[in-house]
C-alpha positions, 0 to 999 in steps of 0.5 A: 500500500502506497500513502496514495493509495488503498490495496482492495483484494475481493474473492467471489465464488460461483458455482466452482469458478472463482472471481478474483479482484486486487486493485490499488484505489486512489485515495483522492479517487476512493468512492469513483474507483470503488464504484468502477469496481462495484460496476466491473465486478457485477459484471463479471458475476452476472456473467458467470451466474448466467453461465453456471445456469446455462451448464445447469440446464443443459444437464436437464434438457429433453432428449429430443431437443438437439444443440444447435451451438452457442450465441452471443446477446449484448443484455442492458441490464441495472449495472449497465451493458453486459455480454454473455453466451448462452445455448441454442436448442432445436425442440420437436417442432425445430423451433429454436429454444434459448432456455436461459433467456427464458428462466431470465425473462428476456424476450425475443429481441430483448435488450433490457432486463425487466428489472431496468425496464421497470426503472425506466417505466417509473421513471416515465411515469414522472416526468417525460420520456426524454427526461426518463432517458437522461436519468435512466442513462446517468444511473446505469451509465449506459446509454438509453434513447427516449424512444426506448423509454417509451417502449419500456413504458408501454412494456411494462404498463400495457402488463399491468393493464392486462393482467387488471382486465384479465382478472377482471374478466376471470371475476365477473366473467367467469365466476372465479373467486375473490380474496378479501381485503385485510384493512378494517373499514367500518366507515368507507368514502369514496369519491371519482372524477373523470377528466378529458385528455387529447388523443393523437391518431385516434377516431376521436380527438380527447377520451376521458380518464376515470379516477376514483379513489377509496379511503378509511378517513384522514389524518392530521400531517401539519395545520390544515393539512391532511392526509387520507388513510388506507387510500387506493386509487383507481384509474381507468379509460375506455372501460363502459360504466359497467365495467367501470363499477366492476373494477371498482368493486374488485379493487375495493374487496382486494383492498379493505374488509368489507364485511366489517363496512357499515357505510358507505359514503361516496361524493362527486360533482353529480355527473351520472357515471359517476353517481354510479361509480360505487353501485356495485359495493353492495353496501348502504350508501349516502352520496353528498354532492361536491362542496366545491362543485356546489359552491362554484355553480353556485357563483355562477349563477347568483354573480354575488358571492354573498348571495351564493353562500346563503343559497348554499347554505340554506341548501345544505341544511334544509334541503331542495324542498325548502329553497325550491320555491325561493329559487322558482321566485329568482328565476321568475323575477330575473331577466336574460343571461341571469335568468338562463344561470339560474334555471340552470343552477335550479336543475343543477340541484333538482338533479341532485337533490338527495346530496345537497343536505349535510349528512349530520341533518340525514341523522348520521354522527360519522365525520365527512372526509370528501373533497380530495379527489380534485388533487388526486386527479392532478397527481394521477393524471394531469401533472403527468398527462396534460400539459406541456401540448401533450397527446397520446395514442390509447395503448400509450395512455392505457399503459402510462394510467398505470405507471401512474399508480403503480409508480413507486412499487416498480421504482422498489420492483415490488409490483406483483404481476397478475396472471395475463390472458391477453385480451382483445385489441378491443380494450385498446379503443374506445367502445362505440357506445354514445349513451352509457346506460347510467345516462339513459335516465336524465330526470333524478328518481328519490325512490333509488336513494331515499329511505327505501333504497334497500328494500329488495324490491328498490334494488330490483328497479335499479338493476333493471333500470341500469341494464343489468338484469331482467325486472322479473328474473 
């Protein structure tokens, strides 16, 4: 050892091969050298795991496949850009079998290991596919394109989608079992919101992204500030409402005890599919319509903040029948544009009458914990989505909606891949469906969300109105 320097010897054994390294690290130079070392070292090692596995296979292949010699393969791999030599077989059928690339998980044509394609896709899923790159490039410090991010993101989220529609249909398609969640909720709150995102080389020029999110409650993190617990999202485009509600029920019964659950309570701006998000939670419901939706349509129509908040105030602690007939006096008393605002705010209401009162007027003593889906949606879907001109292809959007979600388990390689059966390219375009059939009904019926909603009877009617089953099946 020189007063410059630190002598470094390390000794790996694999198999019956042994690695040997002795390299002198400049003192000035420690952590860069130690880190070329780490780098060359890992190298070496993958290299000769990958061969003691190629040995080990060869010793267990069928009879009837026949060696047809070796190849080389350049592999991307975490530690950067490694070469290897594997074996080539001939099966039955002489198709050409690499059985080290399939025990690996490499794919025909393959260049990057599944575990740097999952750093690439989490990556994508922050911040875009050039930047992706540069970070990508700078960690494993091996050059990687932004075009080969986007083919990792479509890789990897086009996976997780599949394997999400696979089990879904194996669910409700099929009839196949479901495993209970383990997250105690006496008290469940549910809110969605949909959001519209531009389309490039599509039919249609924008399709709207469904976001829905489940919680236990919140919790204090700072002043006014909050946090929800046990919170799980959901996301989702190109699913019919139907569809929609199946992913959501499946997603909840993933997540939380459900048996436990006494209440249900969802919100929403009063859109109809998204009223009828939670229809398939067989649980008893009370939906409260968007604060912030109120408030600002609302101020739309009254033009004076004051009047505004007395009108919602009245509204959220009598009801629609105690400010009907002031509102039907306004709108006869007003004139031009204002007249058509008021009418407009009046059906607004009438529509969603059953969310207007506060939920403590409705006899309930559970806290409200709604309101946060409007920055859920900017973290699932606009920071990463819209913005900055961006627009997508379907199979592009699909993916990236679920490298939003799943984002910081694959930056952990902690994501549980689902069974795939591959689906119809169908789920890759919008279904050709004009009216969903929670929208076939404009005018608001109480008798679905009143005191009676769960009488059987009630439930029938609602099922049958949704078009879900037959009124005498």
């Amino acid at each position: 050892m020189t007063e410059n320097s630190v002598q470094i010897s390390i000794a790996i054994k694999i198999e019956d091969e042994e690695i040997k390294y002795k390299k002198a690290v400049a003192i000035n130079e420690l952590e860069e050298d130690i880190q070329e070392l780490v780098q060359e070292m890992g190298h070496q090692v993958i290299k000769a795991s990958i061969q003691a596995i190629d040995d080990r296979v060869a010793l267990e292949v069928p009879e009837s496949w026949r060696n047809a010699g070796t190849e080389g393969r350049w592999l991307i791999s975490s530690l950067g850009a490694i070469k290897y030599r594997r074996r080539i077989y001939l099966d039955e059928r002489k198709r050409r079998r690499k059985p080290v690339d399939e025990l690996l998980g490499i794919e025909r044509y393959g260049r990057v290991s599944k575990r740097v394609q999952e750093m690439g896709s989490s990556l994508a899923g922050t911040g875009t596919y050039r930047l992706a790159a540069k970070q990508l490039s700078w960690l494993i410090k091996t050059p990687i394109s932004h075009s080969a991010i986007q083919r990792m993101a479509w890789e990897i989220g086009s996976r997780i989608a599949d394997g999400e529609e696979a089990e879904r249909r194996r669910i409700f398609e099929t009839g196949g079992q479901l495993e209970a969640g383990k997250i105690k909720a006496p008290v469940l709150y549910g809110e969605s919101d949909g959001v519209w995102v531009h389309l490039q080389r599509e039919k249609r020029k924008s399709a709207e992204v469904r976001v829905g999110i489940l919680s236990t409650g919140r919790k204090q993190i700072g002043k006014d500030r909050y946090r929800l617990e046990n919170k799980h999202c959901i996301t989702a485009i190109g699913l019919n409402s139907m569809k929609w509600q199946e992913q959501i029920l499946r997603e909840a019964h993933l997540t939380y005890d459900l048996e436990q659950t006494q209440l249900l309570i969802i919100g929403g701006d009063g859109n109809q599919w998204v009223r009828h998000s939670f229809d398939r939670i067989e649980l008893p419901q009370e939906f409260i319509l968007d604060r912030f939706h109120l408030h600002r349509a609302a101020r739309r129509a009254y033009q004076d903040r004051v009047a505004a908040k007395e009108m919602v105030e009245k509204l959220r602690q009598k009801g629609f029948a105690m400010a009907r007939h002031e509102l039907i006096q306004q709108i006869e008393q007003a004139e031009g544009r204002k007249k058509d605002l008021l009418l407009e705010f009046y059906k607004y209401v009438q529509h969603n009458q059953d969310g207007l009162l506060d939920l403590e007027k409705r006899g309930y003593t559970n806290p409200v914990y709604l309101g946060a889906i409007e920055g859920n949606v900017d973290k699932l879907v606009v920071h990463r989505i819209k913005g900055r001109g961006c627009s997508w292809r379907l199979p592009g959007l699909r993916a990236m909606l679920a490298l939003c979600r799943y984002g910081e388990e694959l930056k952990c390689h902690a994501y549980q891949y689902l069974p795939v059966q591959m689906p119809e390219k169908m789920i890759h375009r919008l279904p050709n469906v004009e009216v969903e059939y929670s929208e076939t009904i404009i005018k608001p019926m109480p008798i679905l969300h009143g005191p009676d909603q769960a009488k059987p009877w009630v439930k029938r009617l609602s099922w049958f109105i949704h078009g879900r089953k037959s009124l005498f099946c």
